[in-house]
MDAnalysis code that builds the backbone (N, CA, C; Angstrom):
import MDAnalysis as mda
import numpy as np

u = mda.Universe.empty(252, n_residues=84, atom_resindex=np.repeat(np.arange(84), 3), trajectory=True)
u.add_TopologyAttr("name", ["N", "CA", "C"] * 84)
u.add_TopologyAttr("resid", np.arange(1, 85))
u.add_TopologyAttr("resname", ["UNK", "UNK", "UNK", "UNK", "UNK", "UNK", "UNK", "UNK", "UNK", "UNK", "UNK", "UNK", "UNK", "UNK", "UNK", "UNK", "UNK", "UNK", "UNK", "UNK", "UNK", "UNK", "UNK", "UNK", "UNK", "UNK", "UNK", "UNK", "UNK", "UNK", "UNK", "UNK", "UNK", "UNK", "UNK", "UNK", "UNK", "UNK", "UNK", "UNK", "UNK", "UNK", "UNK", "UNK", "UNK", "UNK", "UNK", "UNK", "UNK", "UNK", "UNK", "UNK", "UNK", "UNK", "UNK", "UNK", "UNK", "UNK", "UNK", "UNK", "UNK", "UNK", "UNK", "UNK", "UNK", "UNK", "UNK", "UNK", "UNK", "UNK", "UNK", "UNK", "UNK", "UNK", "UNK", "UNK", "UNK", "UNK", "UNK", "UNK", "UNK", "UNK", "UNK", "UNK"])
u.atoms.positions = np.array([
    [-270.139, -64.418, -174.179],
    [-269.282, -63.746, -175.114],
    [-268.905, -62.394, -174.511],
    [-267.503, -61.991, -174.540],
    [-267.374, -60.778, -173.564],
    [-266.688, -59.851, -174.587],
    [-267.178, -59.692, -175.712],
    [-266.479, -59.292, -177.325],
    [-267.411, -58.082, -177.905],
    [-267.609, -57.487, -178.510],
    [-268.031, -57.162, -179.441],
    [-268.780, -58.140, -180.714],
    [-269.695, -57.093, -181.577],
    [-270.242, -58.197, -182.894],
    [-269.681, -56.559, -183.648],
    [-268.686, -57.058, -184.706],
    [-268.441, -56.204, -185.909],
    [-268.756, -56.210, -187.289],
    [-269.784, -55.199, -187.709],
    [-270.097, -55.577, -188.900],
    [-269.865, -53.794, -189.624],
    [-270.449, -53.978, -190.835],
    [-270.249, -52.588, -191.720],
    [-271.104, -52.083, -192.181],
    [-271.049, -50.623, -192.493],
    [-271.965, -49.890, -193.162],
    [-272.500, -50.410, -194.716],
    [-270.905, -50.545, -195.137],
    [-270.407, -50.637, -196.535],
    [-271.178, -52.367, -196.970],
    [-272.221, -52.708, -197.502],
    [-272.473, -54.147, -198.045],
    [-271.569, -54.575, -198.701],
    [-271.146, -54.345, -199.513],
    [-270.080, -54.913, -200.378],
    [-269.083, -55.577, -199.198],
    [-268.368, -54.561, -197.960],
    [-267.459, -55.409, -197.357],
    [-268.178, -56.261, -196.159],
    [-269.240, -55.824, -195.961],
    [-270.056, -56.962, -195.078],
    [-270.418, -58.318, -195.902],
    [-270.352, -58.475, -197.124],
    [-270.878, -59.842, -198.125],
    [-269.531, -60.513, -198.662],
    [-268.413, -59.188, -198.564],
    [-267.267, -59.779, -198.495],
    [-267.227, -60.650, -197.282],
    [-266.756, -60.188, -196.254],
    [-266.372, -61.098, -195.088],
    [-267.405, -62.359, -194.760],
    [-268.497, -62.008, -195.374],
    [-269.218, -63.433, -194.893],
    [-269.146, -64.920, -195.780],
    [-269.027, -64.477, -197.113],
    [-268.105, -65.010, -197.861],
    [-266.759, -65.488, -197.567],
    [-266.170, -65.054, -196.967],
    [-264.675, -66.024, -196.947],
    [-264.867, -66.510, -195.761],
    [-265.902, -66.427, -194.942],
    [-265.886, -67.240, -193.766],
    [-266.284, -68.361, -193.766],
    [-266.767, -68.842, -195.080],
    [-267.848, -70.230, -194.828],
    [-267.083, -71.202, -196.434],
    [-266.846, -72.344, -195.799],
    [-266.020, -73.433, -196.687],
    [-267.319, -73.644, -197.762],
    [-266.980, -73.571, -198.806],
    [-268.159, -73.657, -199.966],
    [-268.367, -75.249, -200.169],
    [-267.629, -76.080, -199.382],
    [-267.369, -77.755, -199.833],
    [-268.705, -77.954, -198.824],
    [-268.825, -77.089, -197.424],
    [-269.672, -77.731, -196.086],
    [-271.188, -77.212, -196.587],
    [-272.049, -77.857, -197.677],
    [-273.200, -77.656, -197.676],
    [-274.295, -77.334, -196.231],
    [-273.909, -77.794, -195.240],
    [-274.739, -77.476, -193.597],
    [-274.329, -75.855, -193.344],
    [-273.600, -75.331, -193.947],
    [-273.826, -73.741, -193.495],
    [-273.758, -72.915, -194.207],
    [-274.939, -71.642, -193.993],
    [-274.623, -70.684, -195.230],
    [-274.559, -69.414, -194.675],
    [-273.951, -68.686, -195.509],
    [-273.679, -66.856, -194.890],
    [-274.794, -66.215, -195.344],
    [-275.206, -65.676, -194.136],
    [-276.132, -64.444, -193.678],
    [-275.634, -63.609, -193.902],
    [-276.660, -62.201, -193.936],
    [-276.500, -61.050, -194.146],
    [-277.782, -60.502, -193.268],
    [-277.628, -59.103, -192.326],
    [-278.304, -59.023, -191.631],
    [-278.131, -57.509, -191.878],
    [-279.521, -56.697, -192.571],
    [-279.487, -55.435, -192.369],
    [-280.303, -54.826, -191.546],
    [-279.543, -53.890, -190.672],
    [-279.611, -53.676, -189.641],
    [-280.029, -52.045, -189.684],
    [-281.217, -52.039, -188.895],
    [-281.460, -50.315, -189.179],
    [-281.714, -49.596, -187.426],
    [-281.085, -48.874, -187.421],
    [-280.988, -48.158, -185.945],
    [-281.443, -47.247, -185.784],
    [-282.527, -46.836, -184.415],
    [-283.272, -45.491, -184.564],
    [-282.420, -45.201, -183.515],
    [-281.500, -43.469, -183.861],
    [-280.855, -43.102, -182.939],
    [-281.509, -42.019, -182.443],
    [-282.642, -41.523, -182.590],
    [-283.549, -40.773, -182.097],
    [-284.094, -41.280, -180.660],
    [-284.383, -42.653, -180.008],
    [-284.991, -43.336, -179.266],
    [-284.288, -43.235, -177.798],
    [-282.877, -43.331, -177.715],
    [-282.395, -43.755, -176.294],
    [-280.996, -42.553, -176.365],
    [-280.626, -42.223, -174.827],
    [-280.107, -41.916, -174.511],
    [-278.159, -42.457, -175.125],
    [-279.179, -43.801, -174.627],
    [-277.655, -44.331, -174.719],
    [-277.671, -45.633, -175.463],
    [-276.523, -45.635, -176.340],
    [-276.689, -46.790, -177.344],
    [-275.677, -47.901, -177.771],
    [-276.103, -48.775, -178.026],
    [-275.002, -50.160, -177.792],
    [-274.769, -50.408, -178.865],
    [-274.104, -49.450, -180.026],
    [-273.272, -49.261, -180.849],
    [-272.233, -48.424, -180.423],
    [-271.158, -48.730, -181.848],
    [-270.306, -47.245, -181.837],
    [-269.641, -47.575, -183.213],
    [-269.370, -46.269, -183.644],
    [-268.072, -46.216, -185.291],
    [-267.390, -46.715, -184.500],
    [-266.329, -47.387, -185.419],
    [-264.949, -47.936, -185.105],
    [-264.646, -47.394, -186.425],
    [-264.691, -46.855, -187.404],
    [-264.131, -46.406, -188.398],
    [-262.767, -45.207, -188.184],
    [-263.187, -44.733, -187.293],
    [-262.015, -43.657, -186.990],
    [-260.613, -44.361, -186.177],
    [-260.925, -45.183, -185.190],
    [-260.383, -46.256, -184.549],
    [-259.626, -47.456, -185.560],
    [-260.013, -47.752, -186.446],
    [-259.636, -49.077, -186.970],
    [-258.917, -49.029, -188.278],
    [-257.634, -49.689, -188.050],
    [-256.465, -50.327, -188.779],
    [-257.625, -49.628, -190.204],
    [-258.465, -50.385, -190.293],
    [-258.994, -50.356, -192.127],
    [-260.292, -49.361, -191.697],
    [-260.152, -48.493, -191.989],
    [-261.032, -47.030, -191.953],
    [-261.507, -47.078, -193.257],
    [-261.637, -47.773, -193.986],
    [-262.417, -47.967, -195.455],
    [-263.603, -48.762, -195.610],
    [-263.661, -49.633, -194.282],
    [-264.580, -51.062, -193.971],
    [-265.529, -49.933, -193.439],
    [-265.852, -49.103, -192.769],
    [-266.865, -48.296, -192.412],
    [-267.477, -49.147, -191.087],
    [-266.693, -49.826, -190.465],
    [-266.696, -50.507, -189.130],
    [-267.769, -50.179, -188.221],
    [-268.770, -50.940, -188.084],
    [-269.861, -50.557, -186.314],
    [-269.972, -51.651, -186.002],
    [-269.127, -51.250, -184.214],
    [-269.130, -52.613, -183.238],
    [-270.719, -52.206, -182.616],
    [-271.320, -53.543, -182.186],
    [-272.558, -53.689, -181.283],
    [-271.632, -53.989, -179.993],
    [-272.398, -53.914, -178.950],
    [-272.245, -54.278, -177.890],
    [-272.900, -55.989, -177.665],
    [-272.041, -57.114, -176.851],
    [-273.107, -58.237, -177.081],
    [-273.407, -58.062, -176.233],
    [-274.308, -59.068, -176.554],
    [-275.796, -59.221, -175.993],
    [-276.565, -57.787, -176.369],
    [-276.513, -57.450, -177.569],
    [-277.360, -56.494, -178.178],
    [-278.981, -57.314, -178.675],
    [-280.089, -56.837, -178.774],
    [-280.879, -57.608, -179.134],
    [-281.668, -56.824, -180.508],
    [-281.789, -57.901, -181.358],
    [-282.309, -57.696, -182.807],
    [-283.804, -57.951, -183.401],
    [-284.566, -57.003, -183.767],
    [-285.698, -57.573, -184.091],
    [-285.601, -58.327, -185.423],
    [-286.354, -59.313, -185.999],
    [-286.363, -59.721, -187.508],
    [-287.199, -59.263, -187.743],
    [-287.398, -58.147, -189.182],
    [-288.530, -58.267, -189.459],
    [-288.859, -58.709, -191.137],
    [-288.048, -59.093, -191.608],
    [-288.326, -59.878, -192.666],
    [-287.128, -60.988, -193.376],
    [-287.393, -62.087, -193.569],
    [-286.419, -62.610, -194.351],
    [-286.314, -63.072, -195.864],
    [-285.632, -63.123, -196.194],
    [-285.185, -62.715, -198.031],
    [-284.133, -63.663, -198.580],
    [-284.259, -64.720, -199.383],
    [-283.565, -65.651, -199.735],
    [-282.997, -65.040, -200.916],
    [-281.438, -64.813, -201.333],
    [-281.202, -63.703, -202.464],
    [-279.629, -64.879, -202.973],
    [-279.557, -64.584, -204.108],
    [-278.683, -65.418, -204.574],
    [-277.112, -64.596, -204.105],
    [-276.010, -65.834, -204.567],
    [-274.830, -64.842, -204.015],
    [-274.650, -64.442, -205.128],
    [-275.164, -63.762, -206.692],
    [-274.674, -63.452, -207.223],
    [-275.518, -61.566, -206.818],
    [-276.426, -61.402, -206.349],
    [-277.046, -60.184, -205.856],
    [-276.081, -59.236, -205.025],
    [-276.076, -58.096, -205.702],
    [-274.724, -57.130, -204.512],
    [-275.738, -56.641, -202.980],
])
């Protein structure tokens, strides 16, 4: 993948977009939500960046990763889609 991964500050428009990405008819896939917490205290240099100042919709509160970024899990949480 030679792209970016774009996601948001804002939950509401991150649960938006994962929502209209997935056909509600195809029971085999469901939308994730992945909160993501960054220690910017740690490294010099970091494989994020805002795109909020940059981007068409400056309301989405936009942060591209760099891929091949790597993610720890540290817990998972089965939450209904009616939960904001």
């Amino acid at each position: 993948m030679n792209s970016f991964i774009s996601t948001s500050r804002d939950r509401l428009v991150a649960t938006g977009f994962a929502a209209s990405s997935i056909d509600p008819n195809n029971v085999r896939y469901r939308s994730v939500l992945f909160e993501i917490n960054v220690n910017t205290t740690r490294y010099d240099f970091y494989p994020f960046a805002e795109g909020s100042q940059d981007s068409q919709f400056s309301d989405e509160n936009e942060v591209l990763f760099m891929a091949g970024s790597i993610f720890r899990i540290v817990n998972v949480q089965k939450v209904s889609q009616d939960d904001p």
